[in-house]
TIZAKOL-524790 format. One record per residue (C-alpha): x, y, z. Coordinates in steps of 0.001 Angstrom, whole numbers. Layout:
% TIZAKOL-524790
<atom east="X" north="Y" up="Z"/>
...
***
This chain:
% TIZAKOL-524790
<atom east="-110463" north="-23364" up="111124"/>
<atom east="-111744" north="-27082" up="112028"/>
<atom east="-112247" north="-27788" up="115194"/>
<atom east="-109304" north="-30856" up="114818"/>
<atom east="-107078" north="-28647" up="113898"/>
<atom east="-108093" north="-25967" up="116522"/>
<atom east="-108011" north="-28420" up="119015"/>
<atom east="-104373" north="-29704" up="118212"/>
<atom east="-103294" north="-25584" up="118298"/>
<atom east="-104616" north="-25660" up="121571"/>
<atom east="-102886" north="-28733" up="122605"/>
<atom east="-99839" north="-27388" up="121243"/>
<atom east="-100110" north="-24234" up="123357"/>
<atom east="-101038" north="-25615" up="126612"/>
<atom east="-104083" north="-23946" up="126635"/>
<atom east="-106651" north="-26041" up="128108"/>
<atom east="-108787" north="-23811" up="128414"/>
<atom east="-109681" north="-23912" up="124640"/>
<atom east="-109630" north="-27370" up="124363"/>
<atom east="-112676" north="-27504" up="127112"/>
<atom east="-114878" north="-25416" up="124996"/>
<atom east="-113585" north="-27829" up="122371"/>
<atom east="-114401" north="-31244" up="123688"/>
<atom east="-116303" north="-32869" up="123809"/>
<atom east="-118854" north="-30487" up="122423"/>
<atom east="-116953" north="-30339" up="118587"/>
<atom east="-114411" north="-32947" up="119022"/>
<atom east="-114422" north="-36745" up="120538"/>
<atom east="-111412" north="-37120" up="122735"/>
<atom east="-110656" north="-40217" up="121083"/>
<atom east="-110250" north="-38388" up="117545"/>
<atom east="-107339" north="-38501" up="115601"/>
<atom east="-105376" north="-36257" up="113656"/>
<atom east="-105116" north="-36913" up="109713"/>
<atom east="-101595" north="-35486" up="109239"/>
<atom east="-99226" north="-33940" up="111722"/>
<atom east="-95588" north="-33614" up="112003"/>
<atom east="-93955" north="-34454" up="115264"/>
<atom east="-90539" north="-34751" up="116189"/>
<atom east="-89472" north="-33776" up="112507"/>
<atom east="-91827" north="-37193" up="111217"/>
<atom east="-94844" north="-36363" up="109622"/>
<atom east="-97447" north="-39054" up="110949"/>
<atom east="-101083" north="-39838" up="109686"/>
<atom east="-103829" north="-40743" up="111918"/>
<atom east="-102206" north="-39469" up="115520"/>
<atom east="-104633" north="-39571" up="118625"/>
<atom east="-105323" north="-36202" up="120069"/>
<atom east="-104310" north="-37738" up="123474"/>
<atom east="-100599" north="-38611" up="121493"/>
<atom east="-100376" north="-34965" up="120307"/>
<atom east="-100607" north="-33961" up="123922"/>
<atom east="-98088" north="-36337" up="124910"/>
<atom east="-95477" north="-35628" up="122241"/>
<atom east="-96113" north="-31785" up="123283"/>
<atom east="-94866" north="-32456" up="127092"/>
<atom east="-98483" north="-31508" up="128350"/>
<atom east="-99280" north="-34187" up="131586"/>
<atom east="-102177" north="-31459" up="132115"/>
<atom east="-103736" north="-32070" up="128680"/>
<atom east="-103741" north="-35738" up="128702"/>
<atom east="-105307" north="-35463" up="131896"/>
<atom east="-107942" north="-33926" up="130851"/>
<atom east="-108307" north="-35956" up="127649"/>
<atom east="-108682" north="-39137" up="129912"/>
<atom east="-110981" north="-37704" up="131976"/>
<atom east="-112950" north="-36325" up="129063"/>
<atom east="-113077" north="-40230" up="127834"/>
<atom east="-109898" north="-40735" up="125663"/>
<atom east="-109602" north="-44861" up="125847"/>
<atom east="-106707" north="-46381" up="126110"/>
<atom east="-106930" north="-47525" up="122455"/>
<atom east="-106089" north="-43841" up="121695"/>
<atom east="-102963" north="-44224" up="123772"/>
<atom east="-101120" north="-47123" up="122664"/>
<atom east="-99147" north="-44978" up="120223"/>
<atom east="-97914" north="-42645" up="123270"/>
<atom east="-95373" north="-45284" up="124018"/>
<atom east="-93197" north="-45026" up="120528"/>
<atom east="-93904" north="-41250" up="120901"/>
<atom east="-91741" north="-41498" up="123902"/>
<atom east="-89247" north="-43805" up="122441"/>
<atom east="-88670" north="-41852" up="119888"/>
<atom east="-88348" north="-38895" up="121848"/>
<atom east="-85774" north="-40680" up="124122"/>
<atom east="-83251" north="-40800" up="120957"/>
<atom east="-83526" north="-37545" up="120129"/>
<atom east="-82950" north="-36196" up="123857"/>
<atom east="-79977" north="-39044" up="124535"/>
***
């Protein structure tokens, strides 16, 4: 398995212990994910740091800040939680 896609398993899981081992050692904080479906979209070129958002994980993003995930990488967490909102309203 890549370590991208390991990572986003990880994220996915709330394990954050994995993800340490994972970054930044294999895998920038600020990567991004090619292809990945969240919230029934399929989306191309996600931030690890909006994976962990759209997964509910404050714990993960946490970490991916204080790993060094820029606030470039975040801009897209914003529309991850709009979209969010209509599906939960």
């Amino acid at each position: 398995m890549d370590p991208i896609t390991e990572a986003v398993r990880s994220i996915q899981r709330n394990s954050e212990q994995v993800l340490q081992t994972l970054i930044p050692a294999k895998v920038n904080p600020n990567a991004t994910v090619p292809t990945i479906k969240l919230n029934s979209l399929t989306r191309k070129n996600v931030p690890l740091i909006c994976v962990a958002a759209a997964s509910g994980s404050l714990e993960i993003v946490k970490f991916l800040v204080k790993v060094g995930a820029t606030a470039d990488a975040m801009q897209n967490i914003f529309f991850i939680f709009l979209r969010w909102s209509f599906f939960i309203c």
